[in-house]
C-alpha positions in Angstrom: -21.5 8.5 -1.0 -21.5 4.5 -2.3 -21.7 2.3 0.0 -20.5 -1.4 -0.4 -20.6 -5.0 1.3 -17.9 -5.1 3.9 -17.0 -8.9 3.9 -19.7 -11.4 5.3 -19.8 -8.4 8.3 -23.1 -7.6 7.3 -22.0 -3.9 8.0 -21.7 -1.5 5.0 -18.5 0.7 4.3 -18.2 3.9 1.9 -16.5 3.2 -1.3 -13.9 5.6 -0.1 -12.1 5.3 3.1 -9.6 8.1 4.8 -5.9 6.6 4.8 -4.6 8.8 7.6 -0.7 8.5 6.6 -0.4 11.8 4.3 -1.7 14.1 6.6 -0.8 18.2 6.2 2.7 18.5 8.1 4.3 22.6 8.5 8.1 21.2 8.3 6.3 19.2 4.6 8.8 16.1 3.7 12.4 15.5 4.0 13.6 15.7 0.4 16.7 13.4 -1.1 18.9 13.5 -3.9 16.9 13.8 -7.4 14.0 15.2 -5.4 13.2 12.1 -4.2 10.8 11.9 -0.7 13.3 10.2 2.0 10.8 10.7 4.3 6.9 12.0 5.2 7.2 14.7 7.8 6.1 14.0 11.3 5.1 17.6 12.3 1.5 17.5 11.4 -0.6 20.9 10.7 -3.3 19.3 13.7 -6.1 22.2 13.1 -6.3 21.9 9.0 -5.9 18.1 9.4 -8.7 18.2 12.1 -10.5 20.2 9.7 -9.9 17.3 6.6 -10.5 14.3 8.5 -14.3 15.8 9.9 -15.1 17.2 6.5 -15.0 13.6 5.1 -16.7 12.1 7.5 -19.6 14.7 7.3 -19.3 14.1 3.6 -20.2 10.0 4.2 -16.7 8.4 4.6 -17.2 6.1 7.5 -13.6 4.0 7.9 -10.7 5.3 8.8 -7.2 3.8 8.5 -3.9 4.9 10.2 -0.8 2.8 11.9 1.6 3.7 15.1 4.3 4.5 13.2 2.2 6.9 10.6 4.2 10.2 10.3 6.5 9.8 13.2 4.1 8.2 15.3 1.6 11.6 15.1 -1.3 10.3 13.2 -2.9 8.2 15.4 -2.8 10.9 18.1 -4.5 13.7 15.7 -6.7 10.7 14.8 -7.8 10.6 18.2 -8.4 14.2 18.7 -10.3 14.9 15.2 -12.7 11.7 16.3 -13.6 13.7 19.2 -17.1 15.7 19.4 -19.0 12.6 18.4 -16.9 11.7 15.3 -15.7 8.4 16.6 -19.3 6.9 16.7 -19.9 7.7 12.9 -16.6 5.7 11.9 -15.5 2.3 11.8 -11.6 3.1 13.3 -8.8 0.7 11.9 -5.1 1.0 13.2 -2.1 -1.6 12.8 0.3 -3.6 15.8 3.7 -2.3 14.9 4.8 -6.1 13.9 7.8 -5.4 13.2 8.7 -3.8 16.4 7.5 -6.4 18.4 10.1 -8.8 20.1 7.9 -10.7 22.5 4.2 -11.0 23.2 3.6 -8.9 25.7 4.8 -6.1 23.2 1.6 -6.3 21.2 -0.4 -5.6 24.4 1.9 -2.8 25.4 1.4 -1.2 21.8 -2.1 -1.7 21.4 -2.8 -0.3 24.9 -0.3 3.3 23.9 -2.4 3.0 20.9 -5.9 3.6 22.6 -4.7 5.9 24.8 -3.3 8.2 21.8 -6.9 7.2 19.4 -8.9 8.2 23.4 -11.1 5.2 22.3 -11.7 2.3 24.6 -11.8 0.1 21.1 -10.6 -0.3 18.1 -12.6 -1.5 14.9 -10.5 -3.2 13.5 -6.9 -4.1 14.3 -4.2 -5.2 12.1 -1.1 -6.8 12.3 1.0 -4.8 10.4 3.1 -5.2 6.6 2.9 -9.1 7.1 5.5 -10.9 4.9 7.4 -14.3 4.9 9.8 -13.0 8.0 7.3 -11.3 10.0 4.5 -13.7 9.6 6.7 -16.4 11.0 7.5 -14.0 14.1 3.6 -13.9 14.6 3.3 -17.3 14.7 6.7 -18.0 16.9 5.5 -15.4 19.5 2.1 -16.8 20.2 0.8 -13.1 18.5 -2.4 -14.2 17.4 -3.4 -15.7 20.7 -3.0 -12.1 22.5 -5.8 -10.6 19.5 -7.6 -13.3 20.4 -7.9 -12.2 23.9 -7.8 -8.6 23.0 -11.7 -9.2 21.3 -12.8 -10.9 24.3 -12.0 -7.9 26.5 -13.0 -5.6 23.9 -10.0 -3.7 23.2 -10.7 -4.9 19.7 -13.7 -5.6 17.7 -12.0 -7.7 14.7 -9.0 -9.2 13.6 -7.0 -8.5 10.3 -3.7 -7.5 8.3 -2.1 -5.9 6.1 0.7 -7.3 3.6 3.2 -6.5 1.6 5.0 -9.2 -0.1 4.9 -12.4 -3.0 1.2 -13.4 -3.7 2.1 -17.1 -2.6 3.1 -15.5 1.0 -0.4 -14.2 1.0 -2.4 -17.4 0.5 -0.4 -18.9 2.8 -1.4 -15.8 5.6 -4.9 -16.5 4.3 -4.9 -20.2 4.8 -3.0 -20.0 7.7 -5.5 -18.9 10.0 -9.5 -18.6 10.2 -10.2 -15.7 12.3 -8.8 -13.0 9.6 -12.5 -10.9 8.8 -10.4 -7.9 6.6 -7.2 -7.5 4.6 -5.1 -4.6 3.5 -3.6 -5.1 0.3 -1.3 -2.5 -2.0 -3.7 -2.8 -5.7 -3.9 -0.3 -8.4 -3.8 -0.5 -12.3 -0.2 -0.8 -12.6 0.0 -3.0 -9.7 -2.2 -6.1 -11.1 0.4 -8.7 -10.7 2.5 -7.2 -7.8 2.3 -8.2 -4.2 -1.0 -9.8 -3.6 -2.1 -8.7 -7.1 -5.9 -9.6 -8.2 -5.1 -12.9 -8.0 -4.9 -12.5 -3.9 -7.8 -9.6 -4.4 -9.8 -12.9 -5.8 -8.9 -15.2 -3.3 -9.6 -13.1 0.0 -12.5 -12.6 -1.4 -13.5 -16.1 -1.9 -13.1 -16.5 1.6 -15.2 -14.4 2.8 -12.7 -11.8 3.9 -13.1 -8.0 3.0 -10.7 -6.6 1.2 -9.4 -3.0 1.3 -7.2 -1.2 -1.0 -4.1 0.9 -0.3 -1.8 2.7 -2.7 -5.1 3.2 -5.3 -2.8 5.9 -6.8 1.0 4.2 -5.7 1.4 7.5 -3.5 0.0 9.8 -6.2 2.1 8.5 -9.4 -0.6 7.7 -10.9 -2.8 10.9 -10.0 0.4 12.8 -11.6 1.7 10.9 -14.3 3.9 12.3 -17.1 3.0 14.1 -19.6 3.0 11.3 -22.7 1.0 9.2 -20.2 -1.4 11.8 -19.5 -2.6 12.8 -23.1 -3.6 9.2 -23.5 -6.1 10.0 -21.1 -6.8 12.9 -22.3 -7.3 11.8 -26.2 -9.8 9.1 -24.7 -11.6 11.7 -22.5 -9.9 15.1 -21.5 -12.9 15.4 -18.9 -11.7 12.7 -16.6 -8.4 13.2 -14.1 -6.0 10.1 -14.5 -7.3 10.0 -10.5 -10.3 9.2 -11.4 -9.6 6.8 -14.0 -7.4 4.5 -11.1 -10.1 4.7 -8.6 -12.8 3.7 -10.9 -10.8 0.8 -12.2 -10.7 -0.1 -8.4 -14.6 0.1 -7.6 -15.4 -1.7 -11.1 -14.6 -5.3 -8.9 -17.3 -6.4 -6.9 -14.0 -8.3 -4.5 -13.7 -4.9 -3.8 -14.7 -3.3 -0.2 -13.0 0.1 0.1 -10.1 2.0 -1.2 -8.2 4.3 1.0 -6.8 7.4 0.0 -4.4 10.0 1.9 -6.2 12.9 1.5 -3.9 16.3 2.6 -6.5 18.9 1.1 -10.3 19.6 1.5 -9.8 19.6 -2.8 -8.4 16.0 -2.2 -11.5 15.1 -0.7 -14.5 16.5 -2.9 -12.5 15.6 -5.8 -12.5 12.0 -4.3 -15.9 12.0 -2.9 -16.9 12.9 -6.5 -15.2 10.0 -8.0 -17.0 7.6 -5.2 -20.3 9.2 -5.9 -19.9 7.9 -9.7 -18.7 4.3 -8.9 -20.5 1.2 -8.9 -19.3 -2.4 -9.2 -19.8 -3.0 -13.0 -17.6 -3.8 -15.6 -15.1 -1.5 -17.1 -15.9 -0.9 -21.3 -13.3 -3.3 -23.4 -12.3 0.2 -24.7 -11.8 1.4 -21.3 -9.9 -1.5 -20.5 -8.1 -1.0 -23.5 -6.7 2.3 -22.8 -5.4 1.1 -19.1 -3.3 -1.1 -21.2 -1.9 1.2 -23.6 -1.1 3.6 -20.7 0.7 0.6 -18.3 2.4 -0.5 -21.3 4.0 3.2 -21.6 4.6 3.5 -18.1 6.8 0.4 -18.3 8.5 1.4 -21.4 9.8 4.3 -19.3 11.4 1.6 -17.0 15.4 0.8 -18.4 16.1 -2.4 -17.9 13.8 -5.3 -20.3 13.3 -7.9 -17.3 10.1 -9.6 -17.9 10.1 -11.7 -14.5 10.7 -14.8 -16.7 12.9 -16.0 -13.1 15.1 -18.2 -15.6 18.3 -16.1 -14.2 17.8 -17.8 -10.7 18.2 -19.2 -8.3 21.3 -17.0 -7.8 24.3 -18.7 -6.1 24.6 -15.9 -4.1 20.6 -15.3 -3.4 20.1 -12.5 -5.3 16.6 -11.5 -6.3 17.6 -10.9 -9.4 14.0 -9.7 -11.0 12.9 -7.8 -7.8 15.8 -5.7 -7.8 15.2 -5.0 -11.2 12.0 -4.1 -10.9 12.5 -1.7 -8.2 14.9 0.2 -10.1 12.2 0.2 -13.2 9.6 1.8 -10.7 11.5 4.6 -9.9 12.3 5.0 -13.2 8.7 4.4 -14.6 7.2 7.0 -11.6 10.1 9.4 -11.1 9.6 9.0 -7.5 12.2 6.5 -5.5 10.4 6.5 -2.1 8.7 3.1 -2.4 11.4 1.6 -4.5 14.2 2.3 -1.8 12.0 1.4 1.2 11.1 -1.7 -0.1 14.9 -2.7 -1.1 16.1 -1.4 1.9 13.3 -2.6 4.6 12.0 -5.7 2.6 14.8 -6.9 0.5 17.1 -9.2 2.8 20.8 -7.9 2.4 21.5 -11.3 0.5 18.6 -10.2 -1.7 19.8 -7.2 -2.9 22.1 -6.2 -5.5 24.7 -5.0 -3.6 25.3 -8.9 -3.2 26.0 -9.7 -6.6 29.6 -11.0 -7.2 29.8 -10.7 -10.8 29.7 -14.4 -11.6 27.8 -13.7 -14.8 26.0 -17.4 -14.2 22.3 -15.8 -14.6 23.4 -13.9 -17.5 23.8 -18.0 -19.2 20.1 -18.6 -19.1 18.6 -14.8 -19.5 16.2 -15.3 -22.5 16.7 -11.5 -22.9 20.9 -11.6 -23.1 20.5 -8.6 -20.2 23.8 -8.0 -18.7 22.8 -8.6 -14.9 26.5 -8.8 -13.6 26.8 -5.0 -15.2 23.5 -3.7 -14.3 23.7 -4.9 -10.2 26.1 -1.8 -8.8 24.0 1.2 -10.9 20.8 -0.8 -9.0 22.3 -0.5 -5.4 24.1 2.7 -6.3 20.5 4.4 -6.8 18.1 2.4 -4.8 20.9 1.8 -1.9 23.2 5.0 -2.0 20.8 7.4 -3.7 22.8 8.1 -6.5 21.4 9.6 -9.9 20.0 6.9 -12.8 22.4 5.7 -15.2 20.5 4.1 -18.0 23.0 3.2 -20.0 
C-alpha cells in the first residue's frame, strides 16, 4: 500500500480509503422506473461485510469513512462491530453529524453521542459536519454548531474537525475561509467531475491551506468503472490491459493536493482490484497522451447528454429563480451515465423547489439571450417529468 501526506497532520494515510456506504445488503437496492437505484438497501449482509472491511485493513487501508444515515443508518453500527478485535487501533475512523437533521445544538451532541455508542469507540478520528452547502452552512453557523465540536475535542469525543460538501465552488471557499479549525475536507472529484461542486479549483485551494483533502465519488458511484460500450474501447484502443477503474483512480493519485480517495467496496474483488491500483500510484504527472485520452472520453460522455447547455449562465437570472443550467445538467448526467440516482437526489434534496424546473412558467425570457437558441421553456416539464416524477427520457 501507498501511503500519502495527510494535510499538515504529520500522520500518513493509505492512498485508498474504505467508504463504508455501499456495503453487501441481502434485500440488494430498491429499483425505480428505467432500472434506476431509488435507494441503497439498509439490510446489510454483517458477516461478508465484516469480512470486506478487515480484509482491507489487513491489506494496509488505514481510514475509514461512513455517516449516520449510511444504508438506513446500519453502517456505522457494522462499522463498529468489524473494528472490533483490535481493528479500531490500526484505523483512523471518520463519520459525519447528520447536519441536516439537526434543529438545535444540543442535537449534534445527541447524534454524535448515538454515534459512538453504535462505532463502540470512545472517539472518533475525525468528525464531519455533514453535505455542507449555502442552506446548511448558514444553520451551522445560526446554531452555534461549531462551538459544540469545539468542545467535543476538548473532551475527546473527537480528535479533529472537518466536512464534507456538496454544492457551487464559490460556497466552498466561503466554508473554507469561514473558519480556521477545518484540518480535512470531503469533496465529490473524479475525471468527469473537474469543474463540478468543489471542482480542482476547490481541490487546489484546500490544499493551499493546509487542509487535507479526501476524495469521494472517484468512480461517480461506479459510472465510470462501467461505462458504455463506445466509451470503453477508447480505453481499450489506448491500452486494453488497464480497467476504466483504474484509469479514474490514477487520474486521482497523479495530484500531489491529493490525500485519499474513498471507494465503496462491496466485494473482496473490489478490494484487491483496488489495492492493486493504489499499489501502482504515485503523485506524478499524467503523460499529455494520457491526458489526452481522458479528454476524448469526457467529451463522449457528454455528447451522450441531450440537451447543448454549456453553463454559459446568459439565460439567467430567471424571473422565477430557476436554475436553469443546473437542471439541465442534471438531466444530461443521467443521460450521460444511464443511472438517475445522483441526478434525482440532488434535484430533489439540493435543488430548492424554486430552483427546479418544475418552476418554470413558460415565459420564454431566457430563451432571448441563450447563445445556443435552446428551447428552455419546452425542455423544463421533460426535466421535472424524469428527474422529479421518474418518467422515461424524451430526447426529442
Amino acid at each position: 500500500m501507498k501511503y500519502r501526506e495527510f494535510g499538515k497532520s504529520g500522520w500518513k494515510v493509505s492512498a485508498l480509503g474504505f467508504g463504508v456506504m455501499r456495503l453487501p445488503t441481502t434485500d440488494g437496492p430498491i429499483i425505480g422506473p428505467d432500472r434506476q437505484i431509488l435507494e441503497r438497501g439498509g439490510n446489510i449482509d454483517e458477516d461478508q461485510a465484516i469480512r470486506i472491511i478487515r480484509h482491507a485493513i489487513d491489506k494496509g487501508v488505514n481510514y475509514v469513512d461512513t455517516a449516520y444515515v449510511y444504508q438506513a443508518g446500519n453502517s456505522e453500527r457494522v462499522l463498529g462491530n468489524a473494528l472490533k478485535e483490535g481493528y479500531r487501533e490500526k484505523v483512523k475512523l471518520a463519520t459525519k453529524s447528520p447536519v441536516q437533521l439537526i434543529e438545535k445544538a444540543d442535537d449534534y451532541d445527541r447524534y454524535l453521542d448515538e454515534q459512538l455508542e453504535k462505532l463502540q469507540t470512545d472517539y472518533i478520528d475525525y468528525y464531519l459536519l455533514h453535505g455542507l452547502g449555502a442552506k446548511s452552512w448558514k444553520l451551522v453557523q445560526d446554531l452555534g454548531v461549531l462551538r459544540r465540536a469545539e468542545s467535543a475535542v476538548e473532551d475527546g469525543r473527537i480528535g479533529h474537525i472537518g466536512f464534507s460538501f456538496h454544492d457551487r465552488y464559490e460556497v466552498f471557499q466561503e466554508i473554507v475561509d469561514g473558519y480556521d479549525r477545518w484540518e480535512m475536507c470531503l469533496i465529490q472529484h473524479n475525471y468527469m467531475d473537474i469543474e463540478n461542486q468543489a471542482g480542482t479549483k476547490g481541490l487546489k485551494y484546500a490544499a493551499s491551506k493546509g487542509l487535507a483533502v479526501v476524495i469521494m465519488e472517484p468512480l461517480l458511484g461506479g459510472n465510470l468503472a462501467n461505462p458504455a460500450r463506445e466509451i470503453k474501447a477508447i480505453f481499450d484502443e489506448y491500452d486494453a490491459s488497464r480497467s476504466p477503474a483504474d484509469w479514474s483512480l490514477q487520474w486521482l493519485w497523479s495530484q500531489p493536493e491529493v490525500s485519499c480517495v474513498l471507494s465503496g467496496m462491496r466485494s473482496l474483488e473490489q478490494v484487491d482490484g483496488n489495492i492493486r491500483s493504489a499499489d501502482a500510484s504515485g503523485i506524478h504527472p499524467m503523460s499529455e497522451e494520457e491526458l489526452d485520452l481522458l479528454d476524448r472520453v469526457r467529451q463522449k460522455f457528454k455528447e451522450r447528454g441531450s440537451i447543448p447547455c454549456t453553463k454559459c449562465g446568459y439565460c439567467l437570472p430567471c424571473p422565477n429563480g430557476v436554475d436553469i443550467p443546473a437542471n439541465f445538467e442534471l438531466y444530461n448526467q443521467g443521460l450521460m451515465y444511464e443511472e438517475l440516482f445522483q441526478p434525482h437526489f440532488f434535484y430533489s434534496g439540493r435543488l430548492d423547489e424554486k430552483e427546479r424546473a418544475s418552476s418554470c412558467e413558460q415565459c420564454g425570457e431566457c430563451e432571448e439571450k441563450c447563445p445556443q437558441e435552446i428551447p428552455i421553456s419546452e425542455w423544463m416539464p421533460k426535466v421535472h417529468a424524469v428527474l422529479g416524477e421518474g418518467k422515461k427520457y424524451d430526447k426529442t
